[in-house]
N, CA and C of each residue as an Amber inpcrd file, in Angstrom:
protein
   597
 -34.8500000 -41.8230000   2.3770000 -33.6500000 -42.0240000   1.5690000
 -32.9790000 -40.6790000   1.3290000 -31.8800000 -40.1510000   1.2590000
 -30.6860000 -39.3190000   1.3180000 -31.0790000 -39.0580000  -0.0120000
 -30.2650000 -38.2150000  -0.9390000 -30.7210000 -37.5850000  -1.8210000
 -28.8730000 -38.6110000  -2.1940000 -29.0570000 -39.2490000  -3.7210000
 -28.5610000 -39.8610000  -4.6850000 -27.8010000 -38.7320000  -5.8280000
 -26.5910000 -39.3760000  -6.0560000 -26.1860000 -38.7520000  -6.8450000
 -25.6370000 -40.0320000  -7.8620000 -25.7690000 -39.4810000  -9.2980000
 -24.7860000 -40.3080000 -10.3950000 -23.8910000 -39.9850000 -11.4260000
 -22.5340000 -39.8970000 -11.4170000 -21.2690000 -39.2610000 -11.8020000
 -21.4480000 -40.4460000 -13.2140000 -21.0550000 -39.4960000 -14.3780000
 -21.3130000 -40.6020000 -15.7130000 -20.2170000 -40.1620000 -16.6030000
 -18.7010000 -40.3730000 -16.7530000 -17.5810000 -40.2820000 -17.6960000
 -18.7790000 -40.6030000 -19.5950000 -18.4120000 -40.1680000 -20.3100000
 -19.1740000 -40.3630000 -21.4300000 -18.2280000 -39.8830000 -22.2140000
 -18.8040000 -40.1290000 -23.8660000 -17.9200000 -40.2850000 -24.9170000
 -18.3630000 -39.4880000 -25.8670000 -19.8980000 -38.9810000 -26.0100000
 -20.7650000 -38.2390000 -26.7910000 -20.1420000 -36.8030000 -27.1040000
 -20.7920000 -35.8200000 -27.5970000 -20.1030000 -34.3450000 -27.6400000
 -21.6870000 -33.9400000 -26.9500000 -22.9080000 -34.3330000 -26.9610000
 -24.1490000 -33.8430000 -26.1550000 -24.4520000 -34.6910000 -25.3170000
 -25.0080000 -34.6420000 -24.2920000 -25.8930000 -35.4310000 -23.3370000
 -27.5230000 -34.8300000 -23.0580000 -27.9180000 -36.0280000 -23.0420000
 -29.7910000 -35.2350000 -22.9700000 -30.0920000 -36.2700000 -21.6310000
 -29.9700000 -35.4350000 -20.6860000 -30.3170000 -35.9910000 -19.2480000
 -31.7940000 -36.2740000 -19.2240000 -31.3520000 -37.3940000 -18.4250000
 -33.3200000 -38.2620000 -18.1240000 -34.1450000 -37.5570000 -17.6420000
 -35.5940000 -37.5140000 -17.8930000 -36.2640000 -37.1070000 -17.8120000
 -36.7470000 -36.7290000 -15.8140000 -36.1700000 -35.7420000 -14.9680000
 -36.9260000 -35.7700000 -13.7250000 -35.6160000 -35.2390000 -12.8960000
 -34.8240000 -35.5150000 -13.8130000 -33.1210000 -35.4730000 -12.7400000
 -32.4590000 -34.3600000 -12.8810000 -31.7170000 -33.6340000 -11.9210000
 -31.4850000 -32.5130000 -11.8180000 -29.6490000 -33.0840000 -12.5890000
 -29.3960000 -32.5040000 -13.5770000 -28.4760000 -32.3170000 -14.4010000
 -26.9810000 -31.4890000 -14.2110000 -25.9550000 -31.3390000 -14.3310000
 -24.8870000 -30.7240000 -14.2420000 -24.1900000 -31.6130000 -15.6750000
 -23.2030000 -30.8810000 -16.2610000 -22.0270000 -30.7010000 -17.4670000
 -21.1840000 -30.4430000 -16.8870000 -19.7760000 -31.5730000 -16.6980000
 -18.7270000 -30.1990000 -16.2270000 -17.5670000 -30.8270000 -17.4390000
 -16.8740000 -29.7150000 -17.3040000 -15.7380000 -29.9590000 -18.5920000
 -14.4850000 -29.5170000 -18.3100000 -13.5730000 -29.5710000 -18.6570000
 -12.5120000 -28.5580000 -17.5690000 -12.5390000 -27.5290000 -17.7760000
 -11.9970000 -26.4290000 -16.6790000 -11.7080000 -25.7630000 -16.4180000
 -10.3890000 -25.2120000 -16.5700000 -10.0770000 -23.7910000 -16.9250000
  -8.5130000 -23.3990000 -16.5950000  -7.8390000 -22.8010000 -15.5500000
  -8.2280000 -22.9950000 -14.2950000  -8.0340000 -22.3300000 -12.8040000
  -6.8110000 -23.1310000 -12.7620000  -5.5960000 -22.5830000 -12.2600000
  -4.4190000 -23.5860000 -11.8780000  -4.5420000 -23.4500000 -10.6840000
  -4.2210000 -24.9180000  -9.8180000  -4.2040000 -24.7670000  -8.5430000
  -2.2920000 -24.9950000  -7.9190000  -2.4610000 -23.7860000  -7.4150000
  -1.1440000 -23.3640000  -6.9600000  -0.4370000 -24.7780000  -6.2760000
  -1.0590000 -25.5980000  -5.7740000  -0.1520000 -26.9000000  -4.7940000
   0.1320000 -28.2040000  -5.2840000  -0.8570000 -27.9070000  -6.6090000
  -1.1830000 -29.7050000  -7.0940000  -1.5820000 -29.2420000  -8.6150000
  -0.8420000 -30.5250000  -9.4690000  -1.0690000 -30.5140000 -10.9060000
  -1.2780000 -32.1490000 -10.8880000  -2.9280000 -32.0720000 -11.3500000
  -2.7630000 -33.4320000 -11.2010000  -3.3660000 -33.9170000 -12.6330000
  -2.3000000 -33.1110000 -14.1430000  -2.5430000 -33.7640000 -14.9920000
  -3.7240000 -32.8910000 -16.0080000  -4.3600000 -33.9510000 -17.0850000
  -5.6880000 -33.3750000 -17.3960000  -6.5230000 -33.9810000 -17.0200000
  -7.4460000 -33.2210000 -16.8110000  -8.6710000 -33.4700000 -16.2100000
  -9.6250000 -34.3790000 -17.1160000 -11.0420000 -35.2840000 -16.4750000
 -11.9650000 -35.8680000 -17.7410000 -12.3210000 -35.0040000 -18.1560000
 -12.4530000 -35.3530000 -19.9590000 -13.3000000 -34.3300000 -21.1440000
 -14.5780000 -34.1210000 -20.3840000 -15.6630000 -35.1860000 -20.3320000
 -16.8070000 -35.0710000 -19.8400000 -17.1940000 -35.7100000 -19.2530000
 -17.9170000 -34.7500000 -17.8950000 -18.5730000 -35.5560000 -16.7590000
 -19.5800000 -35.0870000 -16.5530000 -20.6280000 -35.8650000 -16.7740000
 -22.2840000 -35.5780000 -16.0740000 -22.3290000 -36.1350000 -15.1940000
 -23.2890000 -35.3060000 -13.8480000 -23.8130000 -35.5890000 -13.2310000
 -25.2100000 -35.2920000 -12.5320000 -25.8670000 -36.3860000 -12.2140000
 -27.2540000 -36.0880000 -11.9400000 -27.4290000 -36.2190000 -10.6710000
 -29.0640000 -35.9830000 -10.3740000 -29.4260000 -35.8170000  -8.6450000
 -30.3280000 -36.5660000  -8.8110000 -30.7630000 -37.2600000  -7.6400000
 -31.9510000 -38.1250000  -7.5910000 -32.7330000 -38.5210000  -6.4620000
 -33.8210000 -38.0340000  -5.7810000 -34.8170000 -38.3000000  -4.7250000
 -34.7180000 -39.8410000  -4.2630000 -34.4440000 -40.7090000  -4.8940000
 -34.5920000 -42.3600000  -4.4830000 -33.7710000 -42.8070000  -5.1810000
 -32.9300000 -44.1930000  -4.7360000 -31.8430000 -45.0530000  -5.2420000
 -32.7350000 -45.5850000  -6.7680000 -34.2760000 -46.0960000  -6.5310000
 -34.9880000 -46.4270000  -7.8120000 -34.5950000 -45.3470000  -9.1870000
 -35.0490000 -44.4250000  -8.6020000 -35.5110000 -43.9270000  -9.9210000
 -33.3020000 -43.3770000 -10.5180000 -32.1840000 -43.4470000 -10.0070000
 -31.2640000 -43.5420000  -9.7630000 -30.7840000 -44.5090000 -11.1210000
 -31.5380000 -46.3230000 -10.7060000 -30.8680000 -46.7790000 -11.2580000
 -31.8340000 -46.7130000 -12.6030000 -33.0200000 -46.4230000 -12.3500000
 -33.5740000 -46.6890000 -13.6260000 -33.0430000 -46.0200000 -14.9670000
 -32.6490000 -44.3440000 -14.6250000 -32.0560000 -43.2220000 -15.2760000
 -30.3210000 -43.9230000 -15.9100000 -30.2160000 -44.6920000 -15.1910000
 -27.9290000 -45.5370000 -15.7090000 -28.5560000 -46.2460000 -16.6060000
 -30.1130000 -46.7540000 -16.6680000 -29.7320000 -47.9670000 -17.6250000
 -30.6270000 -46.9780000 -19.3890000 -30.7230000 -45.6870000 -18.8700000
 -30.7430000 -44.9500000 -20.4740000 -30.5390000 -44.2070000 -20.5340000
 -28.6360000 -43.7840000 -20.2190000 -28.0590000 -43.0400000 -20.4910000
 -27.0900000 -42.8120000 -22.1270000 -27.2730000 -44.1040000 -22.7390000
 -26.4610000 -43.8910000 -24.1220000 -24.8450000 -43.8800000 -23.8230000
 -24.3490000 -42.8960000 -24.2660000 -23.0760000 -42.8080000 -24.2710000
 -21.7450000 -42.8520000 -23.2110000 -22.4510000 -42.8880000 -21.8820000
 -21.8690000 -43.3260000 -21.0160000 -20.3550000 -44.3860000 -21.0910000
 -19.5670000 -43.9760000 -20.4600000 -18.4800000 -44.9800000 -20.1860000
 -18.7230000 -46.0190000 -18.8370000 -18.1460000 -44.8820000 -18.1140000
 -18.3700000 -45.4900000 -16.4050000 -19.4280000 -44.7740000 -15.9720000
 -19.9440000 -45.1950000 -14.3630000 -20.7100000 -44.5870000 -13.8720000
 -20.2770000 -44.9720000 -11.9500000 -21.1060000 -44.0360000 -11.6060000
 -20.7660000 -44.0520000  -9.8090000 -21.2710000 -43.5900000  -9.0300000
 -21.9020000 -43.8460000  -8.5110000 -23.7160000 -43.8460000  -7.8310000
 -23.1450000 -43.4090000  -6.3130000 -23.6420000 -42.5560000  -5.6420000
 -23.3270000 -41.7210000  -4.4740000 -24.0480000 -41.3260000  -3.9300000
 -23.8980000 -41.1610000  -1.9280000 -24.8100000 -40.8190000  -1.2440000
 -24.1340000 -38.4910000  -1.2600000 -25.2120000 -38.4330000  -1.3620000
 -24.6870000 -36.8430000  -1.0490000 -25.1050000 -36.4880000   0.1450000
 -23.9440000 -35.5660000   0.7940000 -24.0290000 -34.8790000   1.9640000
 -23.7310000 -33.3460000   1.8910000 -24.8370000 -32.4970000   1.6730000
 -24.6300000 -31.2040000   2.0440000 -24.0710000 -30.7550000   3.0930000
 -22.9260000 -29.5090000   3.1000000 -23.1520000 -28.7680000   4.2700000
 -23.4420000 -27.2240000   3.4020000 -23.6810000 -26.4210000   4.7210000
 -24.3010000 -24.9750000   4.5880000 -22.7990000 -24.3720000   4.5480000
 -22.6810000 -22.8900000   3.7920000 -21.7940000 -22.4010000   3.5740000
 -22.7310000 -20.9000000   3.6570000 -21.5840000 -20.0310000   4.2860000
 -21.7840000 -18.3710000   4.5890000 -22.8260000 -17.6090000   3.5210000
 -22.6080000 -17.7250000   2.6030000 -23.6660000 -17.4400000   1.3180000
 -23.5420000 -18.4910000   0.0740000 -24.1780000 -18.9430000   0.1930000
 -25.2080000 -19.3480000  -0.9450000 -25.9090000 -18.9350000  -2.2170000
 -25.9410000 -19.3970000  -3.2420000 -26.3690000 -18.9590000  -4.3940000
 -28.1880000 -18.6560000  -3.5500000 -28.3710000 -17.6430000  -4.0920000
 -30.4210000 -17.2510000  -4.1610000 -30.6320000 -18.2200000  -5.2890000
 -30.1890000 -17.9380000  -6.3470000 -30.4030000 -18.7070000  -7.7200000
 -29.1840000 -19.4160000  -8.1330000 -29.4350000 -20.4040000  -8.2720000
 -28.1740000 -21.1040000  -9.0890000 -28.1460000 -20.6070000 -10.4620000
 -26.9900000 -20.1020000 -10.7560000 -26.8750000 -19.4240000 -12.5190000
 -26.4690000 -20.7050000 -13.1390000 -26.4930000 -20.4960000 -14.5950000
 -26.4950000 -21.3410000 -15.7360000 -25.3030000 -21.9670000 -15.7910000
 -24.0410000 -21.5250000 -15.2810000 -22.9470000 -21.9050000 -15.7330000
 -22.0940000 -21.0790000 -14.2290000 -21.4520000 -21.8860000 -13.7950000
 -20.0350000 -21.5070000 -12.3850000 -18.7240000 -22.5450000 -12.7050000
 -18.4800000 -22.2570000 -11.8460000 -16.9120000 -23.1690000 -11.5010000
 -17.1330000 -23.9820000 -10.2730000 -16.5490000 -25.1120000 -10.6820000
 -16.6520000 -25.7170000  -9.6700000 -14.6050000 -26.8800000  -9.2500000
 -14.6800000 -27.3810000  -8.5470000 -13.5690000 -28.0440000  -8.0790000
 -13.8930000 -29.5560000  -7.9720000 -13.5860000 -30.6050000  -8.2260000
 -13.6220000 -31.9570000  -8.1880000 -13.0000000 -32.8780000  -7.8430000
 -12.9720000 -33.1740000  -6.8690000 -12.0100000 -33.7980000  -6.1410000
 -12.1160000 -35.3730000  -5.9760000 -11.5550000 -36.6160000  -6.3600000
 -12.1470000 -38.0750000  -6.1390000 -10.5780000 -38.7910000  -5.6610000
 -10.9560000 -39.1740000  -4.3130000 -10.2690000 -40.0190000  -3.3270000
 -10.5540000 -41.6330000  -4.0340000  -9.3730000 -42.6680000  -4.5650000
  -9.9960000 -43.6370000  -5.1170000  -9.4870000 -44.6620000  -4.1330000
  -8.8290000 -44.2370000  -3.0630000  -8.5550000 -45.3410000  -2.2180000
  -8.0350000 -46.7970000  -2.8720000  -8.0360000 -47.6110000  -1.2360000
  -9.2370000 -47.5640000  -0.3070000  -8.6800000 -47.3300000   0.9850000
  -9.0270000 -46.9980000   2.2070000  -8.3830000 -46.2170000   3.2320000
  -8.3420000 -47.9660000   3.9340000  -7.5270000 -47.9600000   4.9850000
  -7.3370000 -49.3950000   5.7720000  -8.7370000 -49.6150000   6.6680000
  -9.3560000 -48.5520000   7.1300000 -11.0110000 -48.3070000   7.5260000
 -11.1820000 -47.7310000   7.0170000 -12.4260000 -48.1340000   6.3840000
 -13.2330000 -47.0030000   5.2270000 -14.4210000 -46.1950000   6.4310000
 -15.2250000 -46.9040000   6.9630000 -15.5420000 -46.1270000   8.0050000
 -14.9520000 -44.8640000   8.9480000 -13.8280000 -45.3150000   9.0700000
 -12.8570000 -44.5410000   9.9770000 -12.5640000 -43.0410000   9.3060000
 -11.8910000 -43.7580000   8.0330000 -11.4080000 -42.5190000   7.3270000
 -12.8130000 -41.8320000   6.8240000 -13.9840000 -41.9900000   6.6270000
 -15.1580000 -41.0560000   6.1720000 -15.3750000 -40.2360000   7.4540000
 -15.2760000 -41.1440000   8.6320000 -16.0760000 -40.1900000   9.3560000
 -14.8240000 -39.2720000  10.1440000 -13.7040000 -39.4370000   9.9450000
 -12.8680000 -38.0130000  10.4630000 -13.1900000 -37.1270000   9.1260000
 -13.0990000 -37.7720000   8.0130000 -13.2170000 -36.5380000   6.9260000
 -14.5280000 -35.6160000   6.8080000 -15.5550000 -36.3260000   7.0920000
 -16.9120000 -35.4900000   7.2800000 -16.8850000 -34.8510000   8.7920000
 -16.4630000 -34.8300000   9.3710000 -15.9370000 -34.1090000  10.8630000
 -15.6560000 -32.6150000  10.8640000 -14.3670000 -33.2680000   9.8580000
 -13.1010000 -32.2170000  10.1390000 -12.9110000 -31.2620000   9.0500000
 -13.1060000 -31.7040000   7.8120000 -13.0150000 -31.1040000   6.9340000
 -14.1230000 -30.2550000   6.1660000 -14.8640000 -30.6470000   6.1930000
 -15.9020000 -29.6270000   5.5080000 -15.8460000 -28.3410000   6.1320000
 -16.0920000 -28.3480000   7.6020000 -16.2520000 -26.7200000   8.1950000
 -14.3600000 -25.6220000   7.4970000 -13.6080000 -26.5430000   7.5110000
 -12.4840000 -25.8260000   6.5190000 -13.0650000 -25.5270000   5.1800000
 -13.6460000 -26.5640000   4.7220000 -14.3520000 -26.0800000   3.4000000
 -14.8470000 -24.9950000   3.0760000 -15.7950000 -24.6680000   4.0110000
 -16.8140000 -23.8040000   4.0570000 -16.5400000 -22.8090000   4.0110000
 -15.0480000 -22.1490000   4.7530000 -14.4810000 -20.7440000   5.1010000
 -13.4460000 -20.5470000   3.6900000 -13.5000000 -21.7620000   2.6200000
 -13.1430000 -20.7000000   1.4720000 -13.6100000 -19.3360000   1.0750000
 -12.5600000 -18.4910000   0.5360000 -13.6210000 -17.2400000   0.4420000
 -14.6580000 -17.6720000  -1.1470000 -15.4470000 -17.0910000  -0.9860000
 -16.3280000 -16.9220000  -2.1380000 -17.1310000 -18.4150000  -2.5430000
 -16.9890000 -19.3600000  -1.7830000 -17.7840000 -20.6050000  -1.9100000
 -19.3980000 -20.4720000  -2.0900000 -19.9960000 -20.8290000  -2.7860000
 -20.7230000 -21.1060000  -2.8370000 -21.8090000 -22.4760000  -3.2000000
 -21.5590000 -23.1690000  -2.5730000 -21.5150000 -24.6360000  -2.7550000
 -21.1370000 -25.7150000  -1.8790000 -20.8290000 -26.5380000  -1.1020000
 -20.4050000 -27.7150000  -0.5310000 -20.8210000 -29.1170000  -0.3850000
 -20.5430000 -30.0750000  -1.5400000 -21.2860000 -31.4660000  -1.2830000
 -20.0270000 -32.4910000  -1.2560000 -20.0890000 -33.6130000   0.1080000
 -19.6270000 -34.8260000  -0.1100000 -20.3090000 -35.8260000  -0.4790000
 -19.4320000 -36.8210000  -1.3920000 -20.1890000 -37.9110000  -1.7490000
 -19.6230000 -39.0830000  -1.3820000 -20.2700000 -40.0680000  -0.8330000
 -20.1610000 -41.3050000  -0.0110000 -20.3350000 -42.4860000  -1.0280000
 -19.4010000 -43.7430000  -1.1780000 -20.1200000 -44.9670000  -1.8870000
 -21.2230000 -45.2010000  -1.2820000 -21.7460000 -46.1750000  -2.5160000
 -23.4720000 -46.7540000  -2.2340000 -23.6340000 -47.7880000  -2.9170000
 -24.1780000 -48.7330000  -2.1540000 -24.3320000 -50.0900000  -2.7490000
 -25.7260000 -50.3590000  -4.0160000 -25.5780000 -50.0110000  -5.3800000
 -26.4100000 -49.8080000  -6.4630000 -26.4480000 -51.4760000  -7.4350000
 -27.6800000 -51.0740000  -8.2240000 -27.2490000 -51.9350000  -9.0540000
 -26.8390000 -51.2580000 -10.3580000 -25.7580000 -51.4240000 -11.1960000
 -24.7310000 -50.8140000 -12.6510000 -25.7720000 -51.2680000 -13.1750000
 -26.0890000 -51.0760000 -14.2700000 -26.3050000 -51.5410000 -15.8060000
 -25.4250000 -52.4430000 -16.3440000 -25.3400000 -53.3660000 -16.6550000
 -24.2340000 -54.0930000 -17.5360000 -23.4910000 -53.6030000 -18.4540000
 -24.2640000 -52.5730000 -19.3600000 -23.4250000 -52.0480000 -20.4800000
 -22.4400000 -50.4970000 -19.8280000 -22.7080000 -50.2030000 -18.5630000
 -21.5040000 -49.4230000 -18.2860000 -20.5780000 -50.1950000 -16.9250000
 -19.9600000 -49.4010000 -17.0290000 -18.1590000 -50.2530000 -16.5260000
 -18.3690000 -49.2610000 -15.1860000 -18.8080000 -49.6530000 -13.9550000
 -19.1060000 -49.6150000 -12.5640000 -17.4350000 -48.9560000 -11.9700000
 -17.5660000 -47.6880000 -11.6320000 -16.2860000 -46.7600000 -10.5730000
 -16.8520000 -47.0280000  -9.5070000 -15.7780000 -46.9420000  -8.6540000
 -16.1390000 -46.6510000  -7.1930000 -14.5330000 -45.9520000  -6.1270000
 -15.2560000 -45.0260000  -5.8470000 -13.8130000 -44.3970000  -4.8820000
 -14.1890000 -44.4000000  -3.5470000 -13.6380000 -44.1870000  -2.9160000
 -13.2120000 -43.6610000  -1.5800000 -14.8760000 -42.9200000  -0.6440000
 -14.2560000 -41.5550000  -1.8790000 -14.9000000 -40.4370000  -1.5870000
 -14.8830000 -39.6630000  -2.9480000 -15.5740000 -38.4850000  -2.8480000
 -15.2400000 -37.4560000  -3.8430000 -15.8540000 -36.3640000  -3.0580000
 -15.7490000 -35.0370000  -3.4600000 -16.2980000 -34.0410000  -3.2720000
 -16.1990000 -32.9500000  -4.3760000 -17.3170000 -31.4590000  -3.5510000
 -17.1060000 -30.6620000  -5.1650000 -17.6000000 -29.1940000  -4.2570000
 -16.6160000 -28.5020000  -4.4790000 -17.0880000 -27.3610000  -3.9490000
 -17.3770000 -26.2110000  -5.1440000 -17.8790000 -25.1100000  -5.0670000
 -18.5490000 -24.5840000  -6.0930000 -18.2970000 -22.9560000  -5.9180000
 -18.1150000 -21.8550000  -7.3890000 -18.0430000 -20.7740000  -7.3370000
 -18.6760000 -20.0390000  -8.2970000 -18.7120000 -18.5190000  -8.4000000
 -19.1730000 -17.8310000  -8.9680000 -18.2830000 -18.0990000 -10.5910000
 -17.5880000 -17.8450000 -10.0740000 -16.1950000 -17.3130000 -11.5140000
 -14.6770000 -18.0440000 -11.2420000 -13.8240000 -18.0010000 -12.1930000
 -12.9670000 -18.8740000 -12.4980000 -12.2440000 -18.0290000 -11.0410000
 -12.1580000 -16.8420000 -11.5810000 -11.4940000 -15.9420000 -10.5100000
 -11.0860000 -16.5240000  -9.1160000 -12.6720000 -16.2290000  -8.7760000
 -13.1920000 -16.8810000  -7.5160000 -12.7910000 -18.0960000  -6.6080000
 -12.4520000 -19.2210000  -7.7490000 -12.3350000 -20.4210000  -7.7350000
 -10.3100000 -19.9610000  -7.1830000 -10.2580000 -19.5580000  -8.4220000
  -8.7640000 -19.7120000  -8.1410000  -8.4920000 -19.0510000  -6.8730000
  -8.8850000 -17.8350000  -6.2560000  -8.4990000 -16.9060000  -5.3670000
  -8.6180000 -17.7800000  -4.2090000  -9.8100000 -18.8400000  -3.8590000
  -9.9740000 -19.8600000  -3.0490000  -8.6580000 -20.9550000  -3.0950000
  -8.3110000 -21.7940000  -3.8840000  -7.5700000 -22.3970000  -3.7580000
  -6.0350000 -22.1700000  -3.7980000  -5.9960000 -20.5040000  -3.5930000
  -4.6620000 -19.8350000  -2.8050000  -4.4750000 -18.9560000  -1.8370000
  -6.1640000 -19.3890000  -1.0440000  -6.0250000 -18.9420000   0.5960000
  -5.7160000 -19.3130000   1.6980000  -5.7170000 -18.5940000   2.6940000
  -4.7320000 -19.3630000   4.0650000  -5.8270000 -20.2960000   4.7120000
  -7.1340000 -20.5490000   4.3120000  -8.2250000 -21.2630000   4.3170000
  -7.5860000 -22.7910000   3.4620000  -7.1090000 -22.6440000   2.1230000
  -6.5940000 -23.5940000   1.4560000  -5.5580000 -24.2480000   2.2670000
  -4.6330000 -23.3560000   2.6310000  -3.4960000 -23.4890000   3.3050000
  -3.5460000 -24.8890000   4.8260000  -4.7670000 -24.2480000   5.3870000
  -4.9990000 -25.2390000   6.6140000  -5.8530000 -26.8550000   6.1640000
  -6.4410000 -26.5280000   5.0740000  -7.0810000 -27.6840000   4.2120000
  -5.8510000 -28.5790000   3.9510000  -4.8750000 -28.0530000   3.7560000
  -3.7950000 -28.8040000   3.1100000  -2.6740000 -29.3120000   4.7270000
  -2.8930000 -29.2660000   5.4740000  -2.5730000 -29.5530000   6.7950000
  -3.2890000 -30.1570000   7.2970000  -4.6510000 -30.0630000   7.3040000
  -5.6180000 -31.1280000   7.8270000  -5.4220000 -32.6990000   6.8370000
  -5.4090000 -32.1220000   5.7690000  -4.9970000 -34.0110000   4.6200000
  -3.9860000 -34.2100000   5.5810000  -2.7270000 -33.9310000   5.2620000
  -2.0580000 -34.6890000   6.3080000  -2.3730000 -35.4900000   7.6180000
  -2.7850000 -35.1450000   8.3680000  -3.6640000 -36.0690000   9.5930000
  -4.9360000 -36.9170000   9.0180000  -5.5670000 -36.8610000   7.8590000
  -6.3980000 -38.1600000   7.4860000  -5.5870000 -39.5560000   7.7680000
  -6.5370000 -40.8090000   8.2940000  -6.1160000 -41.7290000   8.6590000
  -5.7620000 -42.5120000   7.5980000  -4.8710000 -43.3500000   7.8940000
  -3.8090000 -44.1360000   6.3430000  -4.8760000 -44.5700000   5.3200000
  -4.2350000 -44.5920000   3.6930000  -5.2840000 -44.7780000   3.1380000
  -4.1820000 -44.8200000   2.1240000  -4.4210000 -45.4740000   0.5610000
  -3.5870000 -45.5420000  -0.3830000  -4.6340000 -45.2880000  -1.1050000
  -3.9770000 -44.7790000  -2.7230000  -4.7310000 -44.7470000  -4.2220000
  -4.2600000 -43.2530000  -4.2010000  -4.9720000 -42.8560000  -5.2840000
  -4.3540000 -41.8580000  -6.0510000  -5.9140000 -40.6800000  -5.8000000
  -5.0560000 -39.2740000  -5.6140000  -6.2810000 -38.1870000  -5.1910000
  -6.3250000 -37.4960000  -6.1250000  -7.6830000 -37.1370000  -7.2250000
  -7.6610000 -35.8190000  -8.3070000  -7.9970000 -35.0570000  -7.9420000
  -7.4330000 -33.6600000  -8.0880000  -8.0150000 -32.2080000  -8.1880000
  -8.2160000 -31.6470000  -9.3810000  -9.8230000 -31.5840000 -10.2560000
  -9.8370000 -30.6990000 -11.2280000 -10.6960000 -29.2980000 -10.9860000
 -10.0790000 -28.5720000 -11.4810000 -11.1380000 -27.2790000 -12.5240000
 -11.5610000 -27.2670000 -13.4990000 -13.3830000 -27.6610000 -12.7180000
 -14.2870000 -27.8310000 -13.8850000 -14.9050000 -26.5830000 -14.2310000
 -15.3870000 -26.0200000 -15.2470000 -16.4520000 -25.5460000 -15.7560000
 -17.9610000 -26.0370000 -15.7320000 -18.7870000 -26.0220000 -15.2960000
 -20.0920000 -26.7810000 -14.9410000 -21.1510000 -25.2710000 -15.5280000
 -22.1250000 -26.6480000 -16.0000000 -23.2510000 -25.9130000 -16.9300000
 -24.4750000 -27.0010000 -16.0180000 -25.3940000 -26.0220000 -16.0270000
 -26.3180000 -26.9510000 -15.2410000 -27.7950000 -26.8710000 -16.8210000
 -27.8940000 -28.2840000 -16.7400000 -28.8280000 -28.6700000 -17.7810000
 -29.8480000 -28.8070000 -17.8230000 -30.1480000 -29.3610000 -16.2410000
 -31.5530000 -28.8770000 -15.8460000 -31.2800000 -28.7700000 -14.5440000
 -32.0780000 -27.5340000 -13.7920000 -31.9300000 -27.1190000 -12.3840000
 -32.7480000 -28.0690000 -11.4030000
């Protein structure tokens, strides 16, 4: 099994992540991105990691304060350098495609193709994950998302973040969307702040 991810909108001012699951906080960020204002961003988004779809759903059904939730296959790629250590707190970018494309097949697999290796040649990245729908079971008491796609690329410093999303690296990212195959719904770009809660 692929390594699981679960995106959780919540209402709380703390979250105390389940016991086993690798944790992230993100909150916004103030990086403006030079091409796209898409608004404000969610107050709070946790997200966790998870070895098996089981232990996945077991963790949604005692989460507390949760709103929505959105259960995902993750796909790493490798990027030029890499954190040695992941620090306590970076920047990261958040991106969620809510579709639905006219082939959902179609449109994932030019986007996992084509786009990530653009990803990768941001300067100062450190980070690269796509996330794929996945057929889960919700909890009843939270209200079940599902997009497209999402992704999240990752940095040292706000700096960093921003200096990336006004390079000629950005530039060809934003030329490649154009050639994605037809698809409707609405695309977010935020700058998050991310605190990792447990590594």
């Amino acid at each position: 099994m692929p390594l699981v991810t679960l995106f959780l909108s919540f209402t709380g001012e703390r979250f105390a992540p389940p016991p086993g699951a690798r944790a992230l906080f993100h909150a916004p960020g103030e990086v403006r991105d030079p091409f796209l204002d898409d608004g404000k961003a969610p107050a709070r988004v946790a997200q966790l990691y998870f070895d098996s779809l089981a232990a996945l759903e077991a963790a949604a059904r005692e989460v507390g304060d949760a709103v929505d939730a959105e259960a995902m296959t993750v796909h790493r790629f490798a990027v030029p350098e890499p954190w040695r250590r992941i620090p306590a707190r970076y920047c990261t970018y958040l991106v969620a495609y809510e579709g639905p494309a006219e082939d959902e097949a179609a449109w994932l697999a030019y986007y996992l193709e084509h786009h990530p290796p653009l990803m990768a040649r941001l300067p100062g990245i450190r980070e690269l994950e796509i996330y794929t729908p996945l057929e889960w079971r919700c909890p009843p008491a939270l209200e079940r998302a599902r997009h497209l796609q999402r992704n999240k690329v990752a940095f040292d410093t706000a700096s960093a973040l921003g200096a990336a999303l006004d390079s000629p690296v950005r530039r060809e990212m934003r030329d490649d969307f154009a050639r994605f195959p037809p698809y409707r719904g609405r695309v977010t770009h935020y700058a998050m702040t991310t605190d990792v809660l447990r590594p």
